[in-house]
N, CA and C atoms as a LAMMPS dump frame, in Angstrom:
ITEM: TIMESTEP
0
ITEM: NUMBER OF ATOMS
294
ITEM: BOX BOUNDS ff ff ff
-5.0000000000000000e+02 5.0000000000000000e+02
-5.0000000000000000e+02 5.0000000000000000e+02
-5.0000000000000000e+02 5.0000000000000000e+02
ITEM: ATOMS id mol type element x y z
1 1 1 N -10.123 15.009 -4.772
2 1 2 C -9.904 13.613 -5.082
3 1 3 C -8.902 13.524 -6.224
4 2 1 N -8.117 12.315 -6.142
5 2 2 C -6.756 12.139 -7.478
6 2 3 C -7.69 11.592 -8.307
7 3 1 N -6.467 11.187 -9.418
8 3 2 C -6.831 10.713 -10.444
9 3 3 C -7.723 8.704 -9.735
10 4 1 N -8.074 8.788 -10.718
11 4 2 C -9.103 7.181 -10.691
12 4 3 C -8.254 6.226 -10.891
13 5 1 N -8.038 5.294 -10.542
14 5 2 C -7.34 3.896 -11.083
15 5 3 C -8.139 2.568 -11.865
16 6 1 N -8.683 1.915 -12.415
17 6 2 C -8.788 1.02 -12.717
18 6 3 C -8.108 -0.106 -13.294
19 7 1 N -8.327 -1.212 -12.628
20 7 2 C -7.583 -2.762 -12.923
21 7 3 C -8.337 -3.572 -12.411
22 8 1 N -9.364 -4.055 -13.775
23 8 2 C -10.003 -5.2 -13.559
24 8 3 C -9.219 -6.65 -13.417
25 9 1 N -7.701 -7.089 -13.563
26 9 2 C -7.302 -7.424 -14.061
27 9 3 C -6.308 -7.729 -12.686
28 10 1 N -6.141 -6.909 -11.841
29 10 2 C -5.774 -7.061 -10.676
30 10 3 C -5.653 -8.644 -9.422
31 11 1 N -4.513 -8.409 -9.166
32 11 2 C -4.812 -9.882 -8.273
33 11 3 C -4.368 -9.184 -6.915
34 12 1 N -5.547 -9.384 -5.932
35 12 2 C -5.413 -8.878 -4.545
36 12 3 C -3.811 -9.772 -3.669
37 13 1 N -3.725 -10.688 -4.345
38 13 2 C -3.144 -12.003 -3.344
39 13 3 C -1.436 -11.163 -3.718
40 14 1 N -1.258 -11.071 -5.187
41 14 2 C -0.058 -11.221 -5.646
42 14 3 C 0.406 -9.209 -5.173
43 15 1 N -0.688 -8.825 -4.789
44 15 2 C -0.292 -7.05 -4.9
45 15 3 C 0.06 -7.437 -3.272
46 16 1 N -0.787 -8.221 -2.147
47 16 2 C -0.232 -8.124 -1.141
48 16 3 C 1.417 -8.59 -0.687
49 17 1 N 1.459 -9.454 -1.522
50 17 2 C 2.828 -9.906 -1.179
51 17 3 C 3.7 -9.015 -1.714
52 18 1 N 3.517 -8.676 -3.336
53 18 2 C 4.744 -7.725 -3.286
54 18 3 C 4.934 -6.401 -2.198
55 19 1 N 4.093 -6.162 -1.279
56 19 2 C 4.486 -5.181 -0.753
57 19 3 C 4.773 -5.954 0.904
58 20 1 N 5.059 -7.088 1.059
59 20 2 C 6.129 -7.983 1.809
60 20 3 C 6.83 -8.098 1.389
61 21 1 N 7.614 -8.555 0.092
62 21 2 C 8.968 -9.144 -0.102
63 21 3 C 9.759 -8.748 0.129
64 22 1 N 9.775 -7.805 -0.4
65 22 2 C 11.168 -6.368 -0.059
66 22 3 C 10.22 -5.671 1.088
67 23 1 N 10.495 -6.077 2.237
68 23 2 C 9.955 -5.202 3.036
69 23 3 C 10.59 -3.849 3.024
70 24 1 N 9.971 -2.86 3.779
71 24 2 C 10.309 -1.548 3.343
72 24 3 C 9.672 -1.023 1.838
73 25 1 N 9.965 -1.643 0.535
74 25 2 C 9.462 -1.579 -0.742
75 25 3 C 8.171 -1.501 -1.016
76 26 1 N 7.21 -0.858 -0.726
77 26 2 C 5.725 -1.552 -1.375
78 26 3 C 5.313 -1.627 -2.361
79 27 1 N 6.496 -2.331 -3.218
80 27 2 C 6.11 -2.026 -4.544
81 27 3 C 4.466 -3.124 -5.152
82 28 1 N 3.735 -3.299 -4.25
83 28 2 C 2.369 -3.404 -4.672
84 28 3 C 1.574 -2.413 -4.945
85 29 1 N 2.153 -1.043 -4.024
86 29 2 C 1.193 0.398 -4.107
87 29 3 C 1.701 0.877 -5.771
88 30 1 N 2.543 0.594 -6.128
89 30 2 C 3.454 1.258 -7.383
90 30 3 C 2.242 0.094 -8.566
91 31 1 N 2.086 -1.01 -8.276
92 31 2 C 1.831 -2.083 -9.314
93 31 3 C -0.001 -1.113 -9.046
94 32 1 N -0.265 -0.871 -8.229
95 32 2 C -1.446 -0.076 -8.328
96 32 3 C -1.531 0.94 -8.937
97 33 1 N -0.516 1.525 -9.108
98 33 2 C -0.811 3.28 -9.414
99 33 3 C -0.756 4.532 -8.284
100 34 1 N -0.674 3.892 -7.366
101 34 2 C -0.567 4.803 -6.093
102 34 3 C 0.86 5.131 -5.722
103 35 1 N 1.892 5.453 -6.927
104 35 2 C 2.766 6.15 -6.6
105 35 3 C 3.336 7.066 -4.999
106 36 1 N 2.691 8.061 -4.815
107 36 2 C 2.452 9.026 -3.558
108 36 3 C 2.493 8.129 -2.53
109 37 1 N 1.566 7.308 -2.036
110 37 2 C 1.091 6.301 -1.222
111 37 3 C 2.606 5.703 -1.059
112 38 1 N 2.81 5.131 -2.563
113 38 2 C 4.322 3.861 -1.943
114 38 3 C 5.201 4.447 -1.709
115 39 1 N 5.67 5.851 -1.941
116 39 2 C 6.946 6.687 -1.667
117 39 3 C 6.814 6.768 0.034
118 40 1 N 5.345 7.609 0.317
119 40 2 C 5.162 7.705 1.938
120 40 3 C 5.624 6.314 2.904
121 41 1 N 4.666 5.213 2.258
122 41 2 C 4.589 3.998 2.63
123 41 3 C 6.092 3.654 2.952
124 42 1 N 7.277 4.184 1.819
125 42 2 C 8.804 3.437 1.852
126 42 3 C 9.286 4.53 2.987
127 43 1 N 9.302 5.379 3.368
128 43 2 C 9.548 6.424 4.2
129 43 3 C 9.385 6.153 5.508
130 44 1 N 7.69 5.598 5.757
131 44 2 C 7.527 5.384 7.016
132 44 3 C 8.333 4.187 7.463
133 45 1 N 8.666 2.96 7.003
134 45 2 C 9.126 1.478 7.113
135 45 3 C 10.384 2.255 7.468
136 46 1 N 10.969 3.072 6.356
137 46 2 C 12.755 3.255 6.717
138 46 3 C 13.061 3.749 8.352
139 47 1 N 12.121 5.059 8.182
140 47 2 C 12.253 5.399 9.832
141 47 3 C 12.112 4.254 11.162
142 48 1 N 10.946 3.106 10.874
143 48 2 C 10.563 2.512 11.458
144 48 3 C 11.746 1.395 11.843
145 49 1 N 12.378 0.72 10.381
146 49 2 C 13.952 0.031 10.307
147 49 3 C 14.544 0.473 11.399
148 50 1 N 15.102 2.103 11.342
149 50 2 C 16.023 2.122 11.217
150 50 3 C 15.885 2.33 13.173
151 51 1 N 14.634 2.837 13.418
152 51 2 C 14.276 3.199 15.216
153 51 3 C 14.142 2.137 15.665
154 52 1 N 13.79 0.845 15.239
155 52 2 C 13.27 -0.054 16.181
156 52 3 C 14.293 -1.396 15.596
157 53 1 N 15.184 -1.045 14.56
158 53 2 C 16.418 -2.173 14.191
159 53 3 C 15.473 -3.044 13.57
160 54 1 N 15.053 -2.491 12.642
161 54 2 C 13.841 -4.088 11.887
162 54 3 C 12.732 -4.378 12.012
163 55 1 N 12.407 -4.533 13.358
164 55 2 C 11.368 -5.275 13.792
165 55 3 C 10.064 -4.564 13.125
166 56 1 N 10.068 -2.805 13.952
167 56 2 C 8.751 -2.411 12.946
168 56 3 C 8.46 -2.313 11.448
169 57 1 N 9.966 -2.234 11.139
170 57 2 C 9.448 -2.617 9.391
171 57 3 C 8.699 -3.785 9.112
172 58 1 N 8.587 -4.61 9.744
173 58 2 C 8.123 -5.887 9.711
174 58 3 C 6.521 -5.752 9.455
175 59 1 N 6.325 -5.36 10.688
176 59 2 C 4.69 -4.848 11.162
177 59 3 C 4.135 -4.156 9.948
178 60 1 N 4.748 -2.709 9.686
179 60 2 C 4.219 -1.959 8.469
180 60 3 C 3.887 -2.901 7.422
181 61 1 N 4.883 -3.56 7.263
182 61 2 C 4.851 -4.442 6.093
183 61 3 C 3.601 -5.407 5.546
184 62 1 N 3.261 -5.583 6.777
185 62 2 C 2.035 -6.518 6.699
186 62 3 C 0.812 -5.809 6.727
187 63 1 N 1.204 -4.333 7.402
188 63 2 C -0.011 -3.408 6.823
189 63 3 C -0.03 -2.783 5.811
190 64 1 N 1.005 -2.661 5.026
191 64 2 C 0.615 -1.973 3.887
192 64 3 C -0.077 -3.358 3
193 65 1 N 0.564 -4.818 3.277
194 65 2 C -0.034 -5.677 2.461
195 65 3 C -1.068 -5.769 2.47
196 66 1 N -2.289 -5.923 3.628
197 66 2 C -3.524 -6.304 3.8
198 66 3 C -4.261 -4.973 3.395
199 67 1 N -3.552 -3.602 3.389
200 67 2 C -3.962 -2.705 2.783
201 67 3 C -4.12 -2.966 1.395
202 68 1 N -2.853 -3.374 0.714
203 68 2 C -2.69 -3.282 -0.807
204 68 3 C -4.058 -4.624 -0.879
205 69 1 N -4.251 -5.327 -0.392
206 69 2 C -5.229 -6.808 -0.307
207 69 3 C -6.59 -6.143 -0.663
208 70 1 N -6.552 -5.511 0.494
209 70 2 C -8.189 -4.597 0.435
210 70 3 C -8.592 -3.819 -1.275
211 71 1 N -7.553 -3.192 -0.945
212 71 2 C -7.542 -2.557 -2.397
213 71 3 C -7.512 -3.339 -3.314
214 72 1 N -6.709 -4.457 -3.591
215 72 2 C -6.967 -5.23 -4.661
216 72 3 C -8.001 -6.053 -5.041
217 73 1 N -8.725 -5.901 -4.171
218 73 2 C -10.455 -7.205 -3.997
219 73 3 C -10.917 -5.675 -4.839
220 74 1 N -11.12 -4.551 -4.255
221 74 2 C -12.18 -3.603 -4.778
222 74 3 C -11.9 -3.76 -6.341
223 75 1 N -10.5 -3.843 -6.707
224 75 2 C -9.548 -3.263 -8.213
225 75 3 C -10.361 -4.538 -9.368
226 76 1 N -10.368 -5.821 -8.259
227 76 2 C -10.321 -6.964 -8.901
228 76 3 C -12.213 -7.368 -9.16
229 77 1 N -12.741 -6.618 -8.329
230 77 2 C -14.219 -6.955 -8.561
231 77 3 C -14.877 -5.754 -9.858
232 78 1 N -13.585 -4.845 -10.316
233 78 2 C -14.414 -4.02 -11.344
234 78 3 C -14.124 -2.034 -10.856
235 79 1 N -14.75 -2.344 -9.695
236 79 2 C -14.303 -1.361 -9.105
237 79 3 C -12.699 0.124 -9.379
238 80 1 N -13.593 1.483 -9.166
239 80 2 C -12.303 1.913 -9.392
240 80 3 C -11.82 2.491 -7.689
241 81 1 N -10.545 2.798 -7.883
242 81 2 C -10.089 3.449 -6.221
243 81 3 C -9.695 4.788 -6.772
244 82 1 N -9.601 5.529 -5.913
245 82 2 C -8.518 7.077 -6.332
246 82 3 C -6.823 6.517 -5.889
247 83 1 N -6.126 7.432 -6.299
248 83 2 C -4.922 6.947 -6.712
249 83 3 C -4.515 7.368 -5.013
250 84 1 N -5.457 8.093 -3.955
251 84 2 C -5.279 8.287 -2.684
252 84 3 C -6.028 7.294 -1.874
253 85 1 N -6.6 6.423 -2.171
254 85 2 C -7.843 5.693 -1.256
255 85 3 C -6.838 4.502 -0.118
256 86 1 N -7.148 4.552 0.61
257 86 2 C -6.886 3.573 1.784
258 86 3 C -7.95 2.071 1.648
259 87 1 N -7.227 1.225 1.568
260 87 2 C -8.702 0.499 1.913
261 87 3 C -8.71 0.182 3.694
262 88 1 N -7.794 0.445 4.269
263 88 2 C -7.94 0.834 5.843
264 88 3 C -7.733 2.275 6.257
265 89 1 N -9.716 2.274 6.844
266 89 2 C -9.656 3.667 6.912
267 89 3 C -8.77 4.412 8.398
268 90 1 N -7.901 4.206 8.92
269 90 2 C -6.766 5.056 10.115
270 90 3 C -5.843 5.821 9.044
271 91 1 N -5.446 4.526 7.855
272 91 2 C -4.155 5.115 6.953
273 91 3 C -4.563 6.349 6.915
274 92 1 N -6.311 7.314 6.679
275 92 2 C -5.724 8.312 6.198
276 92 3 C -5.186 9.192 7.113
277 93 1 N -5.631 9.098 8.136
278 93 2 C -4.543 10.153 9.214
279 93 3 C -3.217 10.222 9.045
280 94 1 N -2.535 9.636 8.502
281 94 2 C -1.124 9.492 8.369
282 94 3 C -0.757 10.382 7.313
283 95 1 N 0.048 11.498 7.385
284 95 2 C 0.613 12.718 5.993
285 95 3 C 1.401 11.467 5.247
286 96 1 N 0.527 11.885 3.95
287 96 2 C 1.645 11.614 2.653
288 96 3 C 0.151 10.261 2.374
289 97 1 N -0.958 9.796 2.844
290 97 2 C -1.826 8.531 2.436
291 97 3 C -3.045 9.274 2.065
292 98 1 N -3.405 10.851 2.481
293 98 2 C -4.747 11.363 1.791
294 98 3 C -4.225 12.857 0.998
């Protein structure tokens, strides 16, 4: 297991969107602490850009948000995550999310 994160202080709403705006960017996983996670996370979107011309970056996008969402309810109720935790458990099958 990584290091622990805590952020009581956390807003689930505002971590999901930043990792929409700049799609491709998740910089909500970064505003978490999950460094590793948002590098993989920017990796998979680029490939996804660049194979499907956009469209699947789109999709990711909204999963890493409702991901970063999940995570931010746990962050925001007190709760700590590991700096690897999914709050959708498929992510971890994916190299570079466990």
């Amino acid at each position: 297991m990584g290091e622990m994160i805590t952020k009581p202080d956390a807003n689930p709403i505002l971590l999901a969107a930043l990792n929409i705006i700049i799609c491709g960017l998740p910089i909500g996983y970064f505003m978490m602490g999950q460094q590793k996670k948002a590098i993989a996370a920017f990796i998979y979107s680029a490939v996804l850009w660049i194979v499907t011309l956009g469209m699947g970056g789109w999709a990711l996008a909204f999963l890493w948000a409702y991901d970063a969402y999940l995570l931010g309810q746990k962050l925001a109720s007190g709760e700590s995550i590991s700096d690897t935790e999914n709050g959708l458990e498929f992510l971890n099958n994916l190299p570079g999310f466990k």
